[in-house]
C-alpha positions as CSV (number, residue, x, y, z in Angstrom):
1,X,0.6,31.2,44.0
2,X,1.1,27.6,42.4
3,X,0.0,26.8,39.5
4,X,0.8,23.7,37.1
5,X,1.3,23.8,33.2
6,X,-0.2,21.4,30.9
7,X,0.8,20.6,27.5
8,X,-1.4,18.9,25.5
9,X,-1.9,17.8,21.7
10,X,-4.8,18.9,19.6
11,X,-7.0,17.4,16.9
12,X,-6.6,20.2,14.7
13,X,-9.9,21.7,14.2
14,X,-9.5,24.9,13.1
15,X,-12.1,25.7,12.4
16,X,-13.5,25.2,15.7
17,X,-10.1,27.2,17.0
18,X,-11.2,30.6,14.9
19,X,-15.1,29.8,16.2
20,X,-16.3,29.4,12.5
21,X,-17.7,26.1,14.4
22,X,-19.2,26.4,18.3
23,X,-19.4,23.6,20.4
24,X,-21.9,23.2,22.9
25,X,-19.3,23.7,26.1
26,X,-18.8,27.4,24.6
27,X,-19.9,30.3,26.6
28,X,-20.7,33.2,23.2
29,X,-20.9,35.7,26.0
30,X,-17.0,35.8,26.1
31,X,-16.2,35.1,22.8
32,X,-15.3,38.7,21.7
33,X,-12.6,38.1,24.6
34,X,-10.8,35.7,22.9
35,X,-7.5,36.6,20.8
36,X,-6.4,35.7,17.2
37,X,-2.7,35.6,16.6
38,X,-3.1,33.6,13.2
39,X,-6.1,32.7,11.2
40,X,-4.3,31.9,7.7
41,X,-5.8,29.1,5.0
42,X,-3.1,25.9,5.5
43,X,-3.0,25.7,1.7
44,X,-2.2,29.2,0.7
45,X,0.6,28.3,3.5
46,X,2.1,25.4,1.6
47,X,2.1,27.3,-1.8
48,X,3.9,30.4,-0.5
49,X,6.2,28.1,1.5
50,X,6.8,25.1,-1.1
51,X,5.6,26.2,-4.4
52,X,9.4,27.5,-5.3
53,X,11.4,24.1,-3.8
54,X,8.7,22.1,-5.8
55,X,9.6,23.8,-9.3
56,X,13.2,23.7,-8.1
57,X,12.9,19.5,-7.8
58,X,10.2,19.7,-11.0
59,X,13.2,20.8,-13.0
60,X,15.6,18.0,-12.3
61,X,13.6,15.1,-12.7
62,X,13.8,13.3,-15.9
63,X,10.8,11.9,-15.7
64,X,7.6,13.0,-15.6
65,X,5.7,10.8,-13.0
66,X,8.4,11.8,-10.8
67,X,7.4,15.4,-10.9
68,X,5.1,16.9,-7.8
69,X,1.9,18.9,-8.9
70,X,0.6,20.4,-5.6
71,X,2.9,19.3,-2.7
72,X,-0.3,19.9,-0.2
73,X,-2.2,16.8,-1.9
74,X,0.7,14.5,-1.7
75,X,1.5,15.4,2.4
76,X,-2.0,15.0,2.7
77,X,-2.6,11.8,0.9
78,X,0.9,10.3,2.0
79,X,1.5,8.8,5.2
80,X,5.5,10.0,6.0
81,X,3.7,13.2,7.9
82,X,1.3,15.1,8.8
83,X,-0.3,18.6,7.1
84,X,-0.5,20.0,10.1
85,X,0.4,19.6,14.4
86,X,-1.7,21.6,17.4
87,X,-0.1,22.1,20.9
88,X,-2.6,23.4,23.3
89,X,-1.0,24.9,26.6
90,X,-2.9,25.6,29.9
91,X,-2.1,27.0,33.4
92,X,-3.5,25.6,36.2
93,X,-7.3,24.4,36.0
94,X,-11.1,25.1,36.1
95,X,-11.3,25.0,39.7
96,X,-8.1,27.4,40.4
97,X,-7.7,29.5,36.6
98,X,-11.5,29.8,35.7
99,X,-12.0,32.0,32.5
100,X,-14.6,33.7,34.7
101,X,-12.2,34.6,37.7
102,X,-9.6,36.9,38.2
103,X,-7.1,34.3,38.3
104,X,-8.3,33.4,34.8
105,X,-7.7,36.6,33.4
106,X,-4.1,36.7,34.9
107,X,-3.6,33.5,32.8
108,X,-4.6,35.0,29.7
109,X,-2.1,37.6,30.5
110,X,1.1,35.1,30.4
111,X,-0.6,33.2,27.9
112,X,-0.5,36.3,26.1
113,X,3.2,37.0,26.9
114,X,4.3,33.6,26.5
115,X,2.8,33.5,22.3
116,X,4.3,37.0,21.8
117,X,7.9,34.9,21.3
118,X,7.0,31.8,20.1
119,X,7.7,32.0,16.8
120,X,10.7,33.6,17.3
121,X,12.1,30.8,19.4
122,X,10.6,28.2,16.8
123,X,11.7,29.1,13.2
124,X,11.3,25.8,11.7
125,X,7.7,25.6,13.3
126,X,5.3,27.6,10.7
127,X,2.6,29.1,12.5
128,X,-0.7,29.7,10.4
129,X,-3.1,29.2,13.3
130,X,-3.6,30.2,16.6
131,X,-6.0,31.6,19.3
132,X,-6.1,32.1,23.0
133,X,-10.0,31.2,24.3
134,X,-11.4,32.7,27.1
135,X,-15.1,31.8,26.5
136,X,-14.5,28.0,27.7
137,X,-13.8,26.9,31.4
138,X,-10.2,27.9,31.6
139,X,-8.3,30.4,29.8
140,X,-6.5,28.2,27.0
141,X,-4.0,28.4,23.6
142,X,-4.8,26.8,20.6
143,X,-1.4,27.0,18.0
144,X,-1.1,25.0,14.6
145,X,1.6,24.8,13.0
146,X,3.8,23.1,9.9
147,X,7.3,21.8,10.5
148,X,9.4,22.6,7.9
149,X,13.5,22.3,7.1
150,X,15.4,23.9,4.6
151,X,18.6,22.4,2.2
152,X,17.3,19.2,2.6
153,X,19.1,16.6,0.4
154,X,15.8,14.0,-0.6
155,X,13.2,15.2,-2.1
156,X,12.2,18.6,-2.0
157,X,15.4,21.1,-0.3
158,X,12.5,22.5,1.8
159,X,9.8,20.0,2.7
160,X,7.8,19.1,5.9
161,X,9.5,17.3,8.2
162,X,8.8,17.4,12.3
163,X,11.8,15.6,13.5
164,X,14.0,17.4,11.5
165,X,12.6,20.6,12.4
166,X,13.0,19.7,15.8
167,X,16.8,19.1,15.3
168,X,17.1,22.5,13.7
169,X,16.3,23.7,16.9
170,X,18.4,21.5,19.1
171,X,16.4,18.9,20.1
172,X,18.1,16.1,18.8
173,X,18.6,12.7,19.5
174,X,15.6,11.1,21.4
175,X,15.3,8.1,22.8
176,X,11.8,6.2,23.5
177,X,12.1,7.6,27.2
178,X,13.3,10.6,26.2
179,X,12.0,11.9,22.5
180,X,12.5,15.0,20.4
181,X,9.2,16.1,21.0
182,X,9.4,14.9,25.1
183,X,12.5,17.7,24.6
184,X,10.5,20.3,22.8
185,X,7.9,20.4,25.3
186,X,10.0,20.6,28.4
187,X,11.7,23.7,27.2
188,X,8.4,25.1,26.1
189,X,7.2,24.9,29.7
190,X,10.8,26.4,31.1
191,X,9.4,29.7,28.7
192,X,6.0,29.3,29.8
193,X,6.9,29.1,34.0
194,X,9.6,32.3,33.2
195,X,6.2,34.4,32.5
196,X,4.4,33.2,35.3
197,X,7.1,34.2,37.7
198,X,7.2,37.4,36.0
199,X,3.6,37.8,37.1
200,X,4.2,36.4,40.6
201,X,2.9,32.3,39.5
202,X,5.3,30.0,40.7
203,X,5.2,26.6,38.8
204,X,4.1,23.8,40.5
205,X,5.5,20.9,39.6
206,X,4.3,17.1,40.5
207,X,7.4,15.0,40.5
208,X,8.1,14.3,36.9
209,X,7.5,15.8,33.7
210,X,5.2,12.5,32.9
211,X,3.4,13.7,36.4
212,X,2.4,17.3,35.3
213,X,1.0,16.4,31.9
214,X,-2.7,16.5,31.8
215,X,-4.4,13.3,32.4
216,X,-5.6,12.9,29.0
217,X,-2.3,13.3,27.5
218,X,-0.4,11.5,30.3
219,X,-2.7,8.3,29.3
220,X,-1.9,8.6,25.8
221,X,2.1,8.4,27.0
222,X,1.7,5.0,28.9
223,X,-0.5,3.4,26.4
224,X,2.4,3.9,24.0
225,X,4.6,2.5,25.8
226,X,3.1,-0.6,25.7
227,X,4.2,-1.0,22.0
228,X,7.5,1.3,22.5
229,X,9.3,-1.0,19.2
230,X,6.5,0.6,17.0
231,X,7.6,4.4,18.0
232,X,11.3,3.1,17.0
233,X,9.7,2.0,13.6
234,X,7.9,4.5,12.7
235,X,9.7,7.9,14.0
236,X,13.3,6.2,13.4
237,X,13.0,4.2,10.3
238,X,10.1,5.7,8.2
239,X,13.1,8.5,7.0
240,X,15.7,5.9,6.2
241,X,13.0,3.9,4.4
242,X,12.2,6.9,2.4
243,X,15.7,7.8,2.1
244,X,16.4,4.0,0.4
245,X,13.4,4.3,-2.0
246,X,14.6,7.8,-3.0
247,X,17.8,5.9,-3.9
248,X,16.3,3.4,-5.6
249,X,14.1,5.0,-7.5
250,X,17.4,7.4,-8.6
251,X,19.4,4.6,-9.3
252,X,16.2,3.7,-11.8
253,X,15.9,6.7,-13.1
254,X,19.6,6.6,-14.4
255,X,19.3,3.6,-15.3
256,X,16.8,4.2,-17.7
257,X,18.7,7.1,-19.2
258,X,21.9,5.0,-19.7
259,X,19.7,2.3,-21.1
260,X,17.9,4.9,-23.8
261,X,21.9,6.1,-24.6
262,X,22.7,2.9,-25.4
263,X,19.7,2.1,-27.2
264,X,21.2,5.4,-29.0
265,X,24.7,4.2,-29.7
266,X,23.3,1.1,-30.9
267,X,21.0,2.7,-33.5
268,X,24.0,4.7,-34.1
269,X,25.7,1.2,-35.3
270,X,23.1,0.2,-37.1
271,X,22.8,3.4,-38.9
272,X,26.8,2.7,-39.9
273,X,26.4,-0.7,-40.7
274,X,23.7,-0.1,-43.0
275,X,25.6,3.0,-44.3
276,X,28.6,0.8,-45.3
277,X,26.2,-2.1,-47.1
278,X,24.9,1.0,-49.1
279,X,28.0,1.8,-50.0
280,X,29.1,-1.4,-50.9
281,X,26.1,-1.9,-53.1
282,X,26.4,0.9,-54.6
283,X,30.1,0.0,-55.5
284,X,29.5,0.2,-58.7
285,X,29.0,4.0,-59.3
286,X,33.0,4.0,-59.0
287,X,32.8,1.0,-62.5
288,X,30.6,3.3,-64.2
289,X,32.6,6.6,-63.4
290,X,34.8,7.3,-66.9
291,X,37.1,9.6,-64.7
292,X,37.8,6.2,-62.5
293,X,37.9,3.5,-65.5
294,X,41.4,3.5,-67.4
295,X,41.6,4.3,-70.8
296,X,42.9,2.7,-73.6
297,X,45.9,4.4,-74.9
298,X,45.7,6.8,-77.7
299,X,47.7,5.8,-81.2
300,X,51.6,6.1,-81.3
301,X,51.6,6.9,-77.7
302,X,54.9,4.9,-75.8
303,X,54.2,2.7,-72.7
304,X,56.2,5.3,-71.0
305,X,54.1,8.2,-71.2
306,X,50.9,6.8,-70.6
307,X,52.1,5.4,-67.2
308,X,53.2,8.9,-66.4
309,X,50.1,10.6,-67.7
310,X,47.0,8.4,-67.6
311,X,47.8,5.4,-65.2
312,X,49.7,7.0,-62.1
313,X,47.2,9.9,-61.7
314,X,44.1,7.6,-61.8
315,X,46.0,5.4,-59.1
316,X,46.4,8.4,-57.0
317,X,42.6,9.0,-57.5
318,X,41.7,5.8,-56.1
319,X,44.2,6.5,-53.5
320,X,42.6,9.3,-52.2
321,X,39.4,8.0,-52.4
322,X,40.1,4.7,-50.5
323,X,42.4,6.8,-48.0
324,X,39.1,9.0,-47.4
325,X,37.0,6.1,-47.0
326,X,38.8,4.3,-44.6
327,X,39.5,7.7,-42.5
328,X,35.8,8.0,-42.5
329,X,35.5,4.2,-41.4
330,X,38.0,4.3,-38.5
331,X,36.9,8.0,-36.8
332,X,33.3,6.5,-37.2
333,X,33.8,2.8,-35.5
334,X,36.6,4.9,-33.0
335,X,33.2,7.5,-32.0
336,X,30.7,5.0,-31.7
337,X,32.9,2.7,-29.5
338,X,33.8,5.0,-27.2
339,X,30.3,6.0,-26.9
340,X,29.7,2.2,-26.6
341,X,32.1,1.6,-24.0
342,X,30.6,4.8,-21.8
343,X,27.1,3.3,-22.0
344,X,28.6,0.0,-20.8
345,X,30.2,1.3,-17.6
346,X,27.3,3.3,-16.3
347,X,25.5,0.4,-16.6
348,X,27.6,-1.5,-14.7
349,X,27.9,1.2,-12.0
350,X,24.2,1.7,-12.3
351,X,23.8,-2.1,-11.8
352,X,26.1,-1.5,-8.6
353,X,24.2,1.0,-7.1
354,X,20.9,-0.9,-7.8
355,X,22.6,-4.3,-5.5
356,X,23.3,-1.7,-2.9
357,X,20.1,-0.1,-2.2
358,X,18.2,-4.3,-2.5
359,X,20.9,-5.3,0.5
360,X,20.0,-1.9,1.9
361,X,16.5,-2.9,1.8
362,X,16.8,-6.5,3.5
363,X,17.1,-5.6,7.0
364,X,14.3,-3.1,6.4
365,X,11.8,-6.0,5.3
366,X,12.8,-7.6,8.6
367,X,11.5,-4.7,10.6
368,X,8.3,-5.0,8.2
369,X,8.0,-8.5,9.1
370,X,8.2,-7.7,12.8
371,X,5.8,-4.9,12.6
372,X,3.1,-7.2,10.8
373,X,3.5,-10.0,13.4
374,X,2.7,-7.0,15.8
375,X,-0.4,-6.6,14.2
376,X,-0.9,-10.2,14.2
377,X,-0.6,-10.3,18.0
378,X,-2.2,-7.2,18.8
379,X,-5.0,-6.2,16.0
380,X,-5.2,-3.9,13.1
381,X,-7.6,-1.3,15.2
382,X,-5.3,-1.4,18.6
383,X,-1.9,-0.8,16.0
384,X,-3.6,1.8,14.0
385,X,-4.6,3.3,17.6
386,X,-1.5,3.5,18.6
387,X,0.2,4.5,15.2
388,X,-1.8,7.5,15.5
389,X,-1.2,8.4,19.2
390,X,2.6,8.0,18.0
391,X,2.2,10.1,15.6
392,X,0.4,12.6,17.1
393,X,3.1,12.9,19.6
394,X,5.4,14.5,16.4
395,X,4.4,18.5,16.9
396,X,6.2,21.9,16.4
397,X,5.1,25.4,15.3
398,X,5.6,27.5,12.2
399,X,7.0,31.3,11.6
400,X,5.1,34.6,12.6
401,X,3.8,36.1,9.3
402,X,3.8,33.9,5.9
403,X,4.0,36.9,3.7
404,X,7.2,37.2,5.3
405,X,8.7,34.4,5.1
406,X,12.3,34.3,4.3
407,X,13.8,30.6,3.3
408,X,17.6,30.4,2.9
């Protein structure tokens, strides 16, 4: 027996997945045949699996708006990735592997087998969803999952990420013809085609892995070729662009503090400056001071002994009072330039940093500029089309049980 596999992305409806929603082309009859692997909420997911990374970045930012309340709102609001990816995976088709024929139920049998290890083989690929359906025309696997990597160095050290998570597991560097996710899916099908020849299926395959896609997906694949420079911009270049403003905004950050430190040491100045006009002013405390002002000498007493006895001692007085002053002075001005000169040279490194990330940034205002003549050319609805086929293309699946989860 020949039978072909077929790979195909989903839109994500959950909830028509775990039949809270039924579509018309659903048979209820054979709904209590189906199977749930996973039927977890996605945002009690993200908490247990981000809520610790985010306090962990919450607690080195130094400023406030730089500080992430609920990591689910900002993947879903952002546009670097996506909450979520569904892979649906088929043997053969209606008119050979109907849910209703013998052949069908053989299917859901290495179906079956074939989930049993998938998250083992995909740790980076956070399963919270997932269901086999029998009650539709052919037996068929809905999984959903989040991609997720671990000691990440931007942002959060575990964030959502699919080409990343896809490197984790070895399927790294794609080309147009040849992407992370093309990767990913061929070795998916070498797991799938092992269980069918376990239970006697022998996959049949139609020339080229492009060939044996299902028609609907296969489509999507040559449409984006068509615009193969916007898959380089946005898979390739939407991390380094990230990357740069993560830099950037750093390099801000730092700058600010070394600004408010000087601001600091400048106050600090002031504060001496004014100090030593007080004291100047105020002078006069040593005039009126008897035990500073030199007396008159007493009757009968010789030149001698009063230099010995009131003169020299008052001069030593003043002595150590101006020696005291002075030390004061010079440990002050000797602090607060040193301070000065710190502030001054982060600055100037500061300012360094801030040259590097704009001459960082030109070539990536090129590629903008390309990608808007692109939409000059081809239309904001045929770009945003394809933007999200592109995208959509990005999949992976998540670990077995969330409670369990495990980050190192």
């Amino acid at each position: 027996m020949k039978r072909t596999i077929s790979v195909m992305l989903g839109k994500g409806s959950v909830n028509h997945n775990s039949r809270k929603f039924k579509a018309e082309n659903i048979d209820g009859e054979r709904t209590s045949q189906n199977i749930t692997y996973y039927d977890l909420p996605i945002k009690e997911v993200y908490h247990q699996l981000f809520d610790e990374a985010r306090q962990r970045y919450n607690a080195k930012q130094k400023r406030d708006d730089r500080c992430i309340d609920d990591y689910y709102e900002k993947i879903r609001t952002g546009k670097q990735e996506k909450l979520f990816h569904e892979v649906i995976l088929q043997i053969g088709s209606k008119e050979n592997m109907s849910s209703v024929l013998e052949d069908g139920q053989l299917a859901a049998k290495v179906l079956d087998e074939y989930m049993q290890d998938f998250q083992n083989r995909n740790p980076n690929l956070l399963v919270f969803s997932a269901h086999l359906h029998m009650d539709e025309a052919t037996p068929h696997l809905h999984i959903d999952f989040v991609p997720y990597i671990t000691g990440s160095k931007r942002g959060l050290d575990i964030r959502v990420s699919l080409k990343q998570a896809l490197a984790a597991l070895g399927f790294t560097g794609g080309t147009r013809g040849n992407t992370e996710w093309s990767q990913w899916v061929r070795s998916e099908k070498e797991q799938l085609s092992q269980a069918m020849e376990r239970h006697g299926i022998e996959w049949e395959q139609l020339g080229t892995h492009d060939e044996h896609l299902s028609v609907m997906n296969y489509k999507k694949e040559q449409r984006t070729k068509e615009v193969a420079v916007l898959d380089g911009v946005i898979l390739v270049k939407q991390d380094e662009i990230s990357t740069l403003a993560d830099k950037e905004a750093n390099a801000k950050s730092e700058l600010d503090a070394s600004l408010s430190r000087l601001e600091k040491t400048q106050g600090k100045l002031r504060t001496a400056k004014e100090r030593a006009r007080f004291v100047a002013k105020n002078a006069r405390h040593y005039d009126d001071d008897p035990k500073y002002n030199l007396p008159e000498p007493k009757p009968l007493m010789s030149a001698k002994a009063y230099h010995e006895k009131v003169a020299l001692p008052l001069v030593r007085k003043l002595k150590d009072v101006i020696r005291g002053v002075l030390l004061r002075y010079f440990e002050k001005t000797k602090e607060l330039k040193t301070a000065l000169d710190r502030a001054n040279g982060e600055i100037q490194d500061l300012s360094k940093q801030m040259k590097k990330c704009e001459s960082e940034l030109v070539p990536l205002r090129v590629i903008e500029k390309d990608y808007r003549r692109l939409r000059n050319v081809l239309g904001d609805r045929r770009v945003d089309e394809l933007v999200s086929e592109a995208r959509e293309k990005e999949i992976a699946v998540g670990k077995p049980q969330i409670k369990q989860v495990s980050v190192r």
